[in-house]
C-alpha positions as CSV (number, residue, x, y, z in Angstrom):
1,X,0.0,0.0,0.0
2,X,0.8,3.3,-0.5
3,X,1.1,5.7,3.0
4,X,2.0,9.5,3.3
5,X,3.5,10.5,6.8
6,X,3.5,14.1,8.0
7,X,5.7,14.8,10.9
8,X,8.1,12.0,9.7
9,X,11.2,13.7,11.5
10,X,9.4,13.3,14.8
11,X,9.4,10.5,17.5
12,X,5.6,9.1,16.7
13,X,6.0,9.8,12.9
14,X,9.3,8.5,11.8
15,X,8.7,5.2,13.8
16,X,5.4,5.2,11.6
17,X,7.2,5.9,8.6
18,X,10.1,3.3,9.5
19,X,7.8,0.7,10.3
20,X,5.7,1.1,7.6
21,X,8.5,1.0,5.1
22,X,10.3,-2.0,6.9
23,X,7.5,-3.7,6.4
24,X,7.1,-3.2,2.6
25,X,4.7,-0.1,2.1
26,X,4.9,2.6,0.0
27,X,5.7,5.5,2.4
28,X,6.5,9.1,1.7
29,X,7.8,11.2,4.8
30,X,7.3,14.3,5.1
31,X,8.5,17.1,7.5
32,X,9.6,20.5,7.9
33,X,12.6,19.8,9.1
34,X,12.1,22.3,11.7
35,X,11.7,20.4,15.3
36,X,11.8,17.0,13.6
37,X,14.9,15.5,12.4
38,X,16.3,14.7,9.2
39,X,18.6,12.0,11.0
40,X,15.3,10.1,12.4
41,X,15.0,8.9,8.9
42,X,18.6,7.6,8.1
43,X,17.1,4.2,7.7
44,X,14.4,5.2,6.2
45,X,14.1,3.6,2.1
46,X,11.4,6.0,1.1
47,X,10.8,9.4,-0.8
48,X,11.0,12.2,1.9
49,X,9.8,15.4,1.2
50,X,10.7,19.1,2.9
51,X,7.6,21.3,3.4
52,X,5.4,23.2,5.8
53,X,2.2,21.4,5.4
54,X,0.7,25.0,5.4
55,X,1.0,25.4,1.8
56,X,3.1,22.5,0.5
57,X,1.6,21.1,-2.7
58,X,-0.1,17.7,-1.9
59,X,-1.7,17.1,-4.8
60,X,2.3,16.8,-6.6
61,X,2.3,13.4,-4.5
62,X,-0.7,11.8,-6.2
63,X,-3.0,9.1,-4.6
64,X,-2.5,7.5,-1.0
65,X,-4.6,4.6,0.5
66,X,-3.8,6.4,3.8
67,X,-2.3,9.6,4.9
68,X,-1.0,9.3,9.1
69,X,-0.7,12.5,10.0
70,X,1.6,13.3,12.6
71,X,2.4,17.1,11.9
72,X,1.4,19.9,14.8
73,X,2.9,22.5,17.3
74,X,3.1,20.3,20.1
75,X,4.9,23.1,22.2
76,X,2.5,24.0,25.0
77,X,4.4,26.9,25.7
78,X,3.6,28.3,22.4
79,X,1.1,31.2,23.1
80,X,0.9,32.6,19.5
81,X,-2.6,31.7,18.9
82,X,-2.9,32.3,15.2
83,X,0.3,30.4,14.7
84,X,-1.1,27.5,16.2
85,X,-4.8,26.7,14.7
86,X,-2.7,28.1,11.5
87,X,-0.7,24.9,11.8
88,X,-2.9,22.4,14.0
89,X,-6.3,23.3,12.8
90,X,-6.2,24.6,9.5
91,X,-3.5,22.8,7.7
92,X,-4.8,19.7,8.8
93,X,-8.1,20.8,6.7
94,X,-6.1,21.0,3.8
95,X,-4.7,17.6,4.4
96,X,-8.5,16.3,5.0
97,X,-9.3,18.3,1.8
98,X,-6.6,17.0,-0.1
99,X,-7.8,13.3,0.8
100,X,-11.3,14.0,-0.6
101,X,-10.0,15.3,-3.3
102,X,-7.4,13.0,-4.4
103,X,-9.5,9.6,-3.5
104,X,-7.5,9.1,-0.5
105,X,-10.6,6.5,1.9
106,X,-8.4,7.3,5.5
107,X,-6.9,9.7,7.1
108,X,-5.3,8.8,11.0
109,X,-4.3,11.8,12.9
110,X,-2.6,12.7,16.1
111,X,-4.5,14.4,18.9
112,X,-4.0,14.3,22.4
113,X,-4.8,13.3,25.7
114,X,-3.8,17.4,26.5
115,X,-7.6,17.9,25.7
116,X,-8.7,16.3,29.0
117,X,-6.8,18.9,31.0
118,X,-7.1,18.5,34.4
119,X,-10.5,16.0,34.2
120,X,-10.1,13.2,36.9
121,X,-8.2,10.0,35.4
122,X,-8.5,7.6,33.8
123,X,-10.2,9.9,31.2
124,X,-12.8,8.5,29.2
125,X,-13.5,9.4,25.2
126,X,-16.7,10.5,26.0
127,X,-15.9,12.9,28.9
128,X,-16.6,16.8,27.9
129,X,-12.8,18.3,26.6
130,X,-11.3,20.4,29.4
131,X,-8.5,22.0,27.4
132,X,-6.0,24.0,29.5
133,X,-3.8,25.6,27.0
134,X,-4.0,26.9,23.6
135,X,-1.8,23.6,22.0
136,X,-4.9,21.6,23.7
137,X,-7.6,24.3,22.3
138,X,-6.1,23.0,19.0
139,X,-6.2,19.3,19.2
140,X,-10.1,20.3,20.5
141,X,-10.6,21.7,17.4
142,X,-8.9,19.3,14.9
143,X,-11.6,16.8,16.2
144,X,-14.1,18.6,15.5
145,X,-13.4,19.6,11.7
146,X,-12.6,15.9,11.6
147,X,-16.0,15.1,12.4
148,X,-17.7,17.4,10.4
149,X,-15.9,16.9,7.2
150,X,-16.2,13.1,7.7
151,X,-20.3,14.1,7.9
152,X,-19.9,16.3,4.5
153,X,-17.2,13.9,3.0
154,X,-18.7,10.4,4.0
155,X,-15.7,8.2,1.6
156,X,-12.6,9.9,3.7
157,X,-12.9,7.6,7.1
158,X,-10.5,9.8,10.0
159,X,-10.1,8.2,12.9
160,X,-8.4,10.5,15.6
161,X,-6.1,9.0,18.1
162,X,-5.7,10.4,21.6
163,X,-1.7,9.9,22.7
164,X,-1.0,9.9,26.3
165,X,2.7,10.4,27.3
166,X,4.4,8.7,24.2
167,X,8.2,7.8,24.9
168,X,10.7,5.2,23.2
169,X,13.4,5.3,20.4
170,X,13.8,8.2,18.2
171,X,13.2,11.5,20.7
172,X,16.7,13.0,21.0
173,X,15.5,16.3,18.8
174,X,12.9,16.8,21.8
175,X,15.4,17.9,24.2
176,X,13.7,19.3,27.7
177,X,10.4,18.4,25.8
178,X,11.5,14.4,25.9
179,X,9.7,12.1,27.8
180,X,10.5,11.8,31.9
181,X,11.6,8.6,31.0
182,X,14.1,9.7,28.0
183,X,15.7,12.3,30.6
184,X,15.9,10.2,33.9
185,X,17.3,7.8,32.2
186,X,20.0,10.2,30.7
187,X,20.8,11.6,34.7
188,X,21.3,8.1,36.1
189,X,23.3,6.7,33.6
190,X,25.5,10.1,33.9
191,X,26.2,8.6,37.5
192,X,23.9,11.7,38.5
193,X,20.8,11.7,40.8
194,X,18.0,11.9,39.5
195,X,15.4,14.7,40.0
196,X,12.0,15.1,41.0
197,X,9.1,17.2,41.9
198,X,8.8,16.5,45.9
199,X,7.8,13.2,46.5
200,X,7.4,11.5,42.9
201,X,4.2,10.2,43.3
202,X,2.9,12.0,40.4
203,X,2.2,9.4,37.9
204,X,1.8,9.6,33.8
205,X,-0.1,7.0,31.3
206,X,3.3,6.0,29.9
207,X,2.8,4.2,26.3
208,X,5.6,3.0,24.3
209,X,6.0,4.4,20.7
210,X,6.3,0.5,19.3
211,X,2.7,0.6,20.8
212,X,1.8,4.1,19.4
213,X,2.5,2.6,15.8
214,X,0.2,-0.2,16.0
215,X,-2.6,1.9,17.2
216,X,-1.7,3.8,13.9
217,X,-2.1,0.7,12.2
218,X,-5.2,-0.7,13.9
219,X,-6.8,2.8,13.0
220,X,-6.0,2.8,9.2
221,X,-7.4,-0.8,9.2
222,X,-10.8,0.3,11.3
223,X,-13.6,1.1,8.7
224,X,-15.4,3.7,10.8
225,X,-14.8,7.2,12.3
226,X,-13.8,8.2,15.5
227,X,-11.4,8.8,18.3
228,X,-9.6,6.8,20.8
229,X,-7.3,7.2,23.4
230,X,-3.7,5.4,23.2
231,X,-2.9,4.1,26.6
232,X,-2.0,1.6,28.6
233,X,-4.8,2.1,31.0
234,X,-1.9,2.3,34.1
235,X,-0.4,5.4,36.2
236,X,3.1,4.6,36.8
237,X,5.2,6.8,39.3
238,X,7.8,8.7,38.4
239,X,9.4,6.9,41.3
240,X,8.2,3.8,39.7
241,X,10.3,4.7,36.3
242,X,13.2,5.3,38.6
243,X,13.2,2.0,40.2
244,X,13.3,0.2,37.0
245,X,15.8,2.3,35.7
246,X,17.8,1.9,38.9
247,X,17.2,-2.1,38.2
248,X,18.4,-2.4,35.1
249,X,21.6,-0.1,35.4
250,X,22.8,-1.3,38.7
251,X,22.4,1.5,39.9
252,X,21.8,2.9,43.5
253,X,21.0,6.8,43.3
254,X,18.7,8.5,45.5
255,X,16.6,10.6,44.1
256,X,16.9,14.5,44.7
257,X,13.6,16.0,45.7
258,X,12.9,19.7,45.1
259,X,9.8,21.8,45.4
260,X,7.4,22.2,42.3
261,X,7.2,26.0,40.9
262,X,4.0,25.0,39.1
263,X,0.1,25.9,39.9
264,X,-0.7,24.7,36.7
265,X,1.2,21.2,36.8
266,X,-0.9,17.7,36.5
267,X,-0.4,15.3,38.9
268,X,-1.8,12.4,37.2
269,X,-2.6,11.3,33.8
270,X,-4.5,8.0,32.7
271,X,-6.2,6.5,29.9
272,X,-9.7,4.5,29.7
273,X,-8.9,1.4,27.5
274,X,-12.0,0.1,27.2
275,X,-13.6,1.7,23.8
276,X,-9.8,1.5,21.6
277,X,-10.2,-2.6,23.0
278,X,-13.6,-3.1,22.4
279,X,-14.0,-1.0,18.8
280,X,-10.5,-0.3,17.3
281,X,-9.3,-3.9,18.4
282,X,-6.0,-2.3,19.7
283,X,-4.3,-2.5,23.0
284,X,-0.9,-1.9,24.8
285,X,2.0,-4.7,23.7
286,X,4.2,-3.5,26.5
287,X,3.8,-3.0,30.0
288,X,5.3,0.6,31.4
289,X,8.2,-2.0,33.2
290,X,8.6,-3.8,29.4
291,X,9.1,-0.9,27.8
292,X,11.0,0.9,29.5
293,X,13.2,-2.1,29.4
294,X,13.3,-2.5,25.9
295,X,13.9,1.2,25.5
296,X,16.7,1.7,27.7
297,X,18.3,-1.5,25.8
298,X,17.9,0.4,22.7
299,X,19.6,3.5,24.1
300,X,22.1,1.3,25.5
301,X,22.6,0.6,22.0
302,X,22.9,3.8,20.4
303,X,25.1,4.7,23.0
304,X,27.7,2.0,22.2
305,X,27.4,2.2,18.6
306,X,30.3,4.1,16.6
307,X,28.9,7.7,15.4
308,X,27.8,7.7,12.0
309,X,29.7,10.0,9.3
């Protein structure tokens, strides 16, 4: 089959775009280039494109069977409004328009668990958005013009998925913005201690990105509409992360406490399982303990490996 992948520099999209292309596909990746990187790719065997999916010229591409779109601010500290349903909202229109028009039957597109703010876990599809920033405003809204045009344009299916906190291979570009995991991880095995708000109870939906692609998959193959969250259905401590990243490195660290600055911060996040089980046939492969396993293996890896030239 032949797949398009926006945000194919980024940790969801260029495992989606890897995957898909180790596994055969056509797959074109494309990406600004701008917070995604280039070097995510290095494996990859398709076409890859450079272009702001603002006003890049999708029709030049031809026909897909399914576009995964991947592309958005996800900066929540980006306040520029315009800027942001500019890029979220209303390019992702164009991509929904350019499906219609080009006979493409599915589009599967990233939104977010950010659109439950601050609603008690584990957050259900069907609970009322509570969006506490503009980035989550957005992902509100991309739903929304994916359900009406799906009314108006009943042959382009668009299935929305909901990502909790995503994490695994392929996240270096993210910096600060990397997953707790990615960055504890990187203090301990600096011999450092790592750091948390006091007392690192606060616990996150972690979901491995080797998981995050198969929800991808199980939504392109789903016939309907909709939107579903990507979860485990678990809360795991950052404490928790720490002990099995203590475990598997030997090491024997104490944690440094330190008081948190933020009103705004959420404690806890958690994701309902039951509908993505039940409707999109798709649940977790790994256990938070799995894969954090397997991911620190593969950073383990990537550490040891000779830099490529």
């Amino acid at each position: 089959m032949r797949f398009l992948v926006t945000g194919a520099g980024g940790l969801i999209g260029a495992n989606v775009a890897l995957t898909f292309d180790s596994r055969g596909h056509d797959v074109i990746a494309l990406d600004h280039f701008d917070v995604g990187r280039r070097e995510n790719l290095a494996d990859f065997r398709g076409t890859i494109h450079s272009g702001d999916i603002r006003n890049f010229h999708f029709d030049s591409l031809g026909r897909f069977d399914g576009i995964f779109h991947q592309a958005a601010i996800t900066d929540t500290t980006v306040m520029d409004e315009k800027l942001m349903m500019s890029v979220n909202v209303d390019a992702f229109v164009r991509i929904l328009e350019y499906a219609d028009r080009s006979g493409c039957p599915k589009v599967v597109y990233a939104s977010s668990a950010a659109t439950y703010g601050k609603g008690a876990p584990p957050n259900r599809e069907d609970q009322p958005p509570q969006p506490a920033n503009i980035y989550a405003v957005s992902k509100v809204e991309m739903e929304k013009a994916a359900r009406v045009f799906s009314d108006v344009h009943p042959t382009v299916k668009t299935v929305g998925l909901r990502y909790f906190n995503v994490y695994g291979p392929l996240e270096f570009h993210k910096k600060s913005a990397a997953s707790m995991i990615y960055q504890l991880y990187r203090q301990i095995a600096a011999g450092k201690s790592p750091r948390l708000f006091k007392w690192g109870d606060q616990y996150r939906d972690f979901i491995y990105v080797k998981d995050v692609v198969e929800a991808n998959r199980k939504a392109f193959e789903f016939p309907g509409n909709g939107v579903f969250n990507v979860g485990t259905g678990r809360g795991t401590s950052f404490n928790q992360v720490i002990a099995v990243i203590n475990k598997v490195l030997g090491s024997t660290r104490l944690t440094d406490y330190f008081d948190n600055p933020y009103g705004f911060y959420q404690d806890a996040t958690c994701a309902d399982t039951e509908r993505g089980e039940t409707i999109l046939g798709w649940k977790a492969g790994h256990t938070p303990e799995e894969g954090i396993i397997d991911y620190i293996g593969w950073l383990r890896s990537r550490d040891a490996a000779p830099a490529r030239v």
